[in-house]
Every structure is written in structure tokens, then in C-alpha cells.
C-alpha positions as CSV (number, residue, x, y, z in Angstrom):
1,X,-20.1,28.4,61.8
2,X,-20.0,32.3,62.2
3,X,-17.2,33.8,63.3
4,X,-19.2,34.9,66.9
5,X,-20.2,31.1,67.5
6,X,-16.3,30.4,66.6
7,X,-14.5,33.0,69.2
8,X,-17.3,31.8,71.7
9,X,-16.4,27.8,71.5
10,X,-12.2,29.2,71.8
11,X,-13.3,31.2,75.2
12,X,-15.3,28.8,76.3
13,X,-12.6,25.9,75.7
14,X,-9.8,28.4,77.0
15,X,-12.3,28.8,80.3
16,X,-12.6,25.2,81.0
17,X,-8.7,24.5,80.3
18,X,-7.6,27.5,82.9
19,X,-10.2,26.0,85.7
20,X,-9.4,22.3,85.3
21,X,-5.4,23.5,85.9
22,X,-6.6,25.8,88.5
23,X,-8.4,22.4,90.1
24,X,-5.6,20.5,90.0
25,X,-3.3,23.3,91.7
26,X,-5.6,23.5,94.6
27,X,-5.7,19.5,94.3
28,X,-2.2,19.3,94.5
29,X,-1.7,21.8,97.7
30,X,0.1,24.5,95.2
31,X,-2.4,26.7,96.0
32,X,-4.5,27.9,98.6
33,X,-8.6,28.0,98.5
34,X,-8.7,31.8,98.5
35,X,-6.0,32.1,95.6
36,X,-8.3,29.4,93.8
37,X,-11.6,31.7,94.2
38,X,-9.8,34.8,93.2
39,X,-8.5,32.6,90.1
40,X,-11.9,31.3,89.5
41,X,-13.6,35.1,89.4
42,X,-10.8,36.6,87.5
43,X,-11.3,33.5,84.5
44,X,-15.0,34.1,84.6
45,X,-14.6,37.7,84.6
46,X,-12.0,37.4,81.7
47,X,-13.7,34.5,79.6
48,X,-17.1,35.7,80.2
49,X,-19.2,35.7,76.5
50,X,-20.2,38.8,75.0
51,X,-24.3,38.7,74.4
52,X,-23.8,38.6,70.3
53,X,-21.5,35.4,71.1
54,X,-23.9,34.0,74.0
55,X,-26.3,33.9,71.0
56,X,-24.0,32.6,68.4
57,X,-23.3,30.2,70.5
58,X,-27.3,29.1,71.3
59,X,-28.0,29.3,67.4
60,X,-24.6,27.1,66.5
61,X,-26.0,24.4,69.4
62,X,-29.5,24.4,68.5
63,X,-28.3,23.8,64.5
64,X,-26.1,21.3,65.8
65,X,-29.2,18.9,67.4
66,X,-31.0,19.8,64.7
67,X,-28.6,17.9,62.3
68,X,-28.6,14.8,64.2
């Protein structure tokens, strides 16, 4: 696995952990729907892949299936 493909699975896992806690705040009444779309924008914003790691990420996927 390159090193792109690597930091592109870590944001993307970081992403998805900071959105389900987010989901559960606003679940829970700890936070308010605006405060959870601002949240969701900033993680997006923040987590968003680079296009060298969008790529890695593709090539690392399509390898994967292929070795099934």
C-alpha cells in the first residue's frame, strides 16, 4: 500500500469516526441541527482527500477486487 492510499484510508476512517459522534450528539439533544451542519462542513472541509490520495485510494480499491 503507498503511502498516499495509506493517509487517505486514516482521513477517511478519522472522517467517518468524527460524523458518527457528531450523529449521536445531535441524537442525544447535545447539540443543535445548525451546530451539527456547521460540524459536518468543517469535517468535510478538514478531511477532504487531496486528488494524489483520491487516486491512491481508487488504485488501492480496484487492486483490492482484483485479488479476490
Amino acid at each position: 500500500m503507498s503511502k498516499e492510499a495509506f493517509r487517505a484510508i486514516e482521513k477517511l476512517q478519522k472522517r467517518e469516526h468524527l460524523l458518527q459522534t457528531m450523529r449521536h450528539r445531535l441524537e442525544t439533544g447535545r447539540i443543535t441541527e445548525e451546530v451539527f451542519s456547521q460540524s459536518v462542513a468543517d469535517i468535510d472541509k478538514t478531511y477532504r482527500l487531496t486528488a494524489a490520495e483520491q487516486a491512491a485510494y481508487d488504485q488501492y480499491i480496484i487492486r483490492k477486487a482484483q485479488s479476490k
